[in-house]
C-alpha positions as CSV (number, residue, x, y, z in Angstrom):
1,X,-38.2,-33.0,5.9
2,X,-35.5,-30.8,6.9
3,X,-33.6,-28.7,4.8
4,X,-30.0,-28.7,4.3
5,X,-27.9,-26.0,2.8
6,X,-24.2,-24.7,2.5
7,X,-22.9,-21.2,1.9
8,X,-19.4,-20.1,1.8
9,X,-18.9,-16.8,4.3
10,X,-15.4,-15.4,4.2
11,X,-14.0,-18.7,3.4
12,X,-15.8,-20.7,5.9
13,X,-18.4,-23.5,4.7
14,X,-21.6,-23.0,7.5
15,X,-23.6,-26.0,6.8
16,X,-27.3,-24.9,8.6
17,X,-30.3,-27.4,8.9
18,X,-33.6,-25.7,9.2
19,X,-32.4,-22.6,10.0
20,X,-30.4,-24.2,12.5
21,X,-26.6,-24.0,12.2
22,X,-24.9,-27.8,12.3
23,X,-21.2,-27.6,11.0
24,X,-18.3,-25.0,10.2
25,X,-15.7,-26.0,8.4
26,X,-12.6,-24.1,6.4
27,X,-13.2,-23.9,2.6
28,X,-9.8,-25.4,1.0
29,X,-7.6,-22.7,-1.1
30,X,-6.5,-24.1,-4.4
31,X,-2.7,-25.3,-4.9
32,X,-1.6,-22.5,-6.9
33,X,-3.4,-19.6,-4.5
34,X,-3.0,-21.7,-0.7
35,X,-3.2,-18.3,1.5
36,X,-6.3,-17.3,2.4
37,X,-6.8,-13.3,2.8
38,X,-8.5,-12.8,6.4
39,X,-10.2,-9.8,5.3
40,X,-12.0,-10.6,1.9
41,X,-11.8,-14.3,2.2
42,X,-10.2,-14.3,-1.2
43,X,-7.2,-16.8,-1.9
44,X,-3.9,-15.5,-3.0
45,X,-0.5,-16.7,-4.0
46,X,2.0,-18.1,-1.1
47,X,4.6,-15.9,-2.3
48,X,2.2,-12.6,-2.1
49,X,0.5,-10.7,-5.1
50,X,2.0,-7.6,-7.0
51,X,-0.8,-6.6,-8.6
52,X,-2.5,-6.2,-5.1
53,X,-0.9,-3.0,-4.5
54,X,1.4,-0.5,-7.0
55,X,5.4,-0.9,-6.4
56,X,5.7,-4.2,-5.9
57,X,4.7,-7.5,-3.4
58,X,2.2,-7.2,-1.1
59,X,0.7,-9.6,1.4
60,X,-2.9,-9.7,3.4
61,X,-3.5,-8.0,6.3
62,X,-2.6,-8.6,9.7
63,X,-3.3,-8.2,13.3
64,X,-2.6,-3.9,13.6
65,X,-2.5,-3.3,9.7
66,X,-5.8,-1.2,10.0
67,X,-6.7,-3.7,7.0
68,X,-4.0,-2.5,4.9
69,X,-2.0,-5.1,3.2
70,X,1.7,-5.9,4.7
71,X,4.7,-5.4,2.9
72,X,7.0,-8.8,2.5
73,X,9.1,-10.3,6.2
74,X,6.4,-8.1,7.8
75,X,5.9,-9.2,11.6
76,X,2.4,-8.6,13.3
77,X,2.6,-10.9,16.4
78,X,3.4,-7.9,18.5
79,X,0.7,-5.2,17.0
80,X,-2.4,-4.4,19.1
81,X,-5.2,-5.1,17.1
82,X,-8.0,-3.3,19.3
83,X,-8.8,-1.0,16.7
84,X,-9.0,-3.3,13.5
85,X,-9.7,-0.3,11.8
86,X,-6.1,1.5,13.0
87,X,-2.7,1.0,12.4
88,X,-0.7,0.2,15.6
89,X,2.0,3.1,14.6
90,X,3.7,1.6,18.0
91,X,4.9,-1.5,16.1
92,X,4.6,0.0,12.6
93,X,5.3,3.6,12.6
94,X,5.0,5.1,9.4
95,X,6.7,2.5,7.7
96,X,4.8,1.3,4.2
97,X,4.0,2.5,1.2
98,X,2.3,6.1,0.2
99,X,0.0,7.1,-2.5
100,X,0.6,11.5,-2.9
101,X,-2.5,13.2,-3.8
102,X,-1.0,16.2,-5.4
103,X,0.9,13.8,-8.2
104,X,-0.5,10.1,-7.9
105,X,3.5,9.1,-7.2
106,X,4.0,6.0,-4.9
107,X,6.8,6.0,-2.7
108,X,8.0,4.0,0.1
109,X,8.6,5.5,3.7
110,X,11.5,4.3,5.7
111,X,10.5,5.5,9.8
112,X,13.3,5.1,11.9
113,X,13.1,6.8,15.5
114,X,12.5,10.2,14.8
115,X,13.5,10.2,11.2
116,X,11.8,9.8,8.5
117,X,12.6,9.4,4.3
118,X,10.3,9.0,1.2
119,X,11.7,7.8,-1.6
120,X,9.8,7.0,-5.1
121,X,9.3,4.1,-6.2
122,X,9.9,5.4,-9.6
123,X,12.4,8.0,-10.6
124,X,10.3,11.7,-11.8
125,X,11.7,13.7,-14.4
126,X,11.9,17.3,-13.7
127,X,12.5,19.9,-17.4
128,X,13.9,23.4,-17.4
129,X,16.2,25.3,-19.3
130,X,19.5,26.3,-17.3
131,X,21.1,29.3,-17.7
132,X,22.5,28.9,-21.3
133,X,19.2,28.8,-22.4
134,X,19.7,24.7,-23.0
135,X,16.6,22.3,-22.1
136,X,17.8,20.0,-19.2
137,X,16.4,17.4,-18.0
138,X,16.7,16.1,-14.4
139,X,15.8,12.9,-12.4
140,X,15.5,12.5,-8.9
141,X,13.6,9.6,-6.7
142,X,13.9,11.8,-3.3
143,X,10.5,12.5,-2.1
144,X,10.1,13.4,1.1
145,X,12.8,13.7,4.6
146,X,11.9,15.1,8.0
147,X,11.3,14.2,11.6
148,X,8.6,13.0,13.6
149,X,7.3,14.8,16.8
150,X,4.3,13.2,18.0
151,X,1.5,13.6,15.1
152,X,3.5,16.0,13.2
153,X,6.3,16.0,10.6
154,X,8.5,18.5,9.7
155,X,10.9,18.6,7.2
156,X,11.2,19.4,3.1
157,X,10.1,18.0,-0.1
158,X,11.5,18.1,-3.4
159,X,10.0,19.8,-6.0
160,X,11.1,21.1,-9.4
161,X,10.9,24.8,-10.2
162,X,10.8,25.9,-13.8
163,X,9.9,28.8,-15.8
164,X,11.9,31.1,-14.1
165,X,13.0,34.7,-15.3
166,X,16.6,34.1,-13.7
167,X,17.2,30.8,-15.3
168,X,19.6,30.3,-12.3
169,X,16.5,28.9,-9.7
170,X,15.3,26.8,-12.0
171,X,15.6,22.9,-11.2
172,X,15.2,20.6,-8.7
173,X,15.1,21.9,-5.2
174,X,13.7,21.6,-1.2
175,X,10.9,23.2,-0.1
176,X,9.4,23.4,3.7
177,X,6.9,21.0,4.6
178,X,4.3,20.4,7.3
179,X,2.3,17.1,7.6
180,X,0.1,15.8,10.3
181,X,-0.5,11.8,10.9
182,X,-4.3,10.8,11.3
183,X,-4.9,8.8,14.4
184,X,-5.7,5.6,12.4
185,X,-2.2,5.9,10.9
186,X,-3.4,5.9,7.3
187,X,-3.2,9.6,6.3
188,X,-0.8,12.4,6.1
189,X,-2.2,15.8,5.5
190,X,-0.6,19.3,5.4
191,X,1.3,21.3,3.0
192,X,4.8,22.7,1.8
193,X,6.0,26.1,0.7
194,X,6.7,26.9,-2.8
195,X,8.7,30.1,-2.7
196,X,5.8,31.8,0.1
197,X,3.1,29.9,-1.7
198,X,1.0,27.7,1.1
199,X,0.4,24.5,-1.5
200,X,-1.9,21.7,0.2
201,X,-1.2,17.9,-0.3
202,X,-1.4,14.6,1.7
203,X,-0.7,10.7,1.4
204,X,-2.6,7.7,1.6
205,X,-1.5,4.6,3.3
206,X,-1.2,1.6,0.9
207,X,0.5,-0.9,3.1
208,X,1.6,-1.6,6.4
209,X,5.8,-2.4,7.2
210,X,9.1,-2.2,6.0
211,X,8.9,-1.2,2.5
212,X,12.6,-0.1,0.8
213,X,13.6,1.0,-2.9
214,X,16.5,0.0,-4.0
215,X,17.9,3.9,-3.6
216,X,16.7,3.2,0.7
217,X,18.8,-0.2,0.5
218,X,21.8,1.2,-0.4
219,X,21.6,4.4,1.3
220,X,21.9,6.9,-1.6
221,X,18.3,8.3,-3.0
222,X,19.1,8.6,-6.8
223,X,19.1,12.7,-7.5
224,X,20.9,15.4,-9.2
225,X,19.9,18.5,-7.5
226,X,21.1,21.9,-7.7
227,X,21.8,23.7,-4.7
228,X,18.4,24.5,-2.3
229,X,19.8,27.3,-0.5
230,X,18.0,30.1,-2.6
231,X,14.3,30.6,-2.9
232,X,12.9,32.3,-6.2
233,X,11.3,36.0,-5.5
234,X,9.7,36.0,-9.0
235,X,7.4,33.4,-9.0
236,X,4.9,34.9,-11.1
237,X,7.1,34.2,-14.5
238,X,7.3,30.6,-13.6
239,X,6.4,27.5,-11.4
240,X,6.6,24.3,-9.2
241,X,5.7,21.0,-9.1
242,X,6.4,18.3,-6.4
C-alpha cells in the first residue's frame, strides 16, 4: 500500500506517492490576503502591507528587486533578473527607501539621471542655542543631495551643529559627503566631513522603486537652515549629528 502525502512548499501543494512525486498544484490565498509573496510564500493584502517595511506601503518582490520589496505603481517587466540576489540599478537606480546606520532615520531616495535627493520620511529636530543665548529648535526633512558618477556619490548631507563657542555656527547646515553603491545595489557606504572630521556612515536598501515624501512631491524638502557657507574651526567646544 502506497503512501500518499501533501506538503505545502512556498505555496505550492506537491502531492508525492511513495516517494514519487504525482501532482503540483497552487495553494489558494484567503479573500482578505489574495497576493501571494514569491519569495516567502506568505499571503499578503491586495493593496500591499505597511507594516512590511517602515514609511509606508510596500509590495513583494519582483523580477530585479534583489528580493527587496517594491514600493506601490512599481514596474518590473523590464528588470534583468539574472542576479536574483542584485538589484538591476539599470531599471531601478537608486530609487527606494534607505535605512542610515549612523541615526536609524528612513528616508526615501528620489534618482533621477545623475541627480540624486534623500528626503526623511519623518521630519528631525535639531536644538542649539543662537546667538542670544535662546534655545531654538529647528526641523528639517532634507537628508541627503548629490550626483551619481558611476558607483560613486558626491554631494552633502545635513547635519546639525551645536555646542559651539561662537553661537553663530550653530544649527542646521551641509557637510561634504562621499558614498559608494555596492554592486548588488543594496548598500551605500562612505562618509561626510564634520568641520575636518572624517565621520563614517552608510544606508541599507529597504525597497526597490519610486518612493516620494510628500516634501519630494511637491518639490520643496521641509527645512529652516541657516546659511552653510561657514565651517566651525572650534570643534572641540561643541558637535554634530546627521
Amino acid at each position: 500500500m502506497s503512501l500518499v502525502r501533501s506538503v505545502l512548499l512556498f505555496g505550492v501543494v506537491v502531492t508525492v506517492a511513495g516517494g514519487m512525486q504525482m501532482e503540483c498544484q497552487t495553494a489558494m490565498c484567503p479573500d482578505d490576503k489574495p497576493v501571494r509573496n514569491p519569495i516567502t510564500g506568505e499571503c499578503e493584502a491586495e493593496g500591499g502591507d505597511d507594516s512590511a517595511v517602515p514609511g509606508g506601503r510596500s509590495f513583494p518582490p519582483g523580477p530585479g528587486t534583489g528580493g527587496l520589496r517594491t514600493e506601490p505603481d512599481t514596474d518590473t517587466s523590464m528588470a534583468d533578473d539574472t542576479d536574483p540576489e542584485a538589484v538591476d540599478l539599470q531599471v531601478f537606480g537608486l530609487n527606494g527607501r534607505w535605512l542610515a546606520s549612523d541615526n536609524g532615520r528612513i528616508s526615501c531616495i528620489l534618482h533621477t539621471g545623475s541627480g540624486m535627493t534623500s528626503t526623511l520620511i519623518e521630519d528631525r529636530e535639531c536644538a542649539y542655542q543662537d546667538v542670544n543665548g535662546t534655545d531654538v529648535t529647528s526641523f528639517t526633512t532634507s537628508d541627503l543631495e548629490g550626483m551619481v558618477v558611476g558607483d560613486m556619490i558626491t554631494g552633502t548631507t545635513r547635519a546639525c551643529r551645536y555646542g559651539q563657542s561662537d553661537p553663530s555656527l550653530n544649527g542646521l547646515f551641509d557637510f561634504p559627503m562621499m558614498l559608494t553603491i555596492s554592486a548588488d545595489g543594496k548598500t551605500l557606504s562612505g562618509s561626510w566631513d564634520f568641520d575636518g572630521e572624517v565621520r563614517e556612515f552608510s544606508l541599507m536598501r529597504q525597497t526597490v522603486g519610486t518612493c516620494r515624501t510628500e516634501e519630494q512631491q511637491t518639490g520643496d524638502a521641509f527645512s529652516r537652515v541657516r546659511s552653510p557657507d561657514t565651517q566651525s574651526t572650534n570643534v572641540r567646544h561643541g558637535d554634530g549629528a546627521r
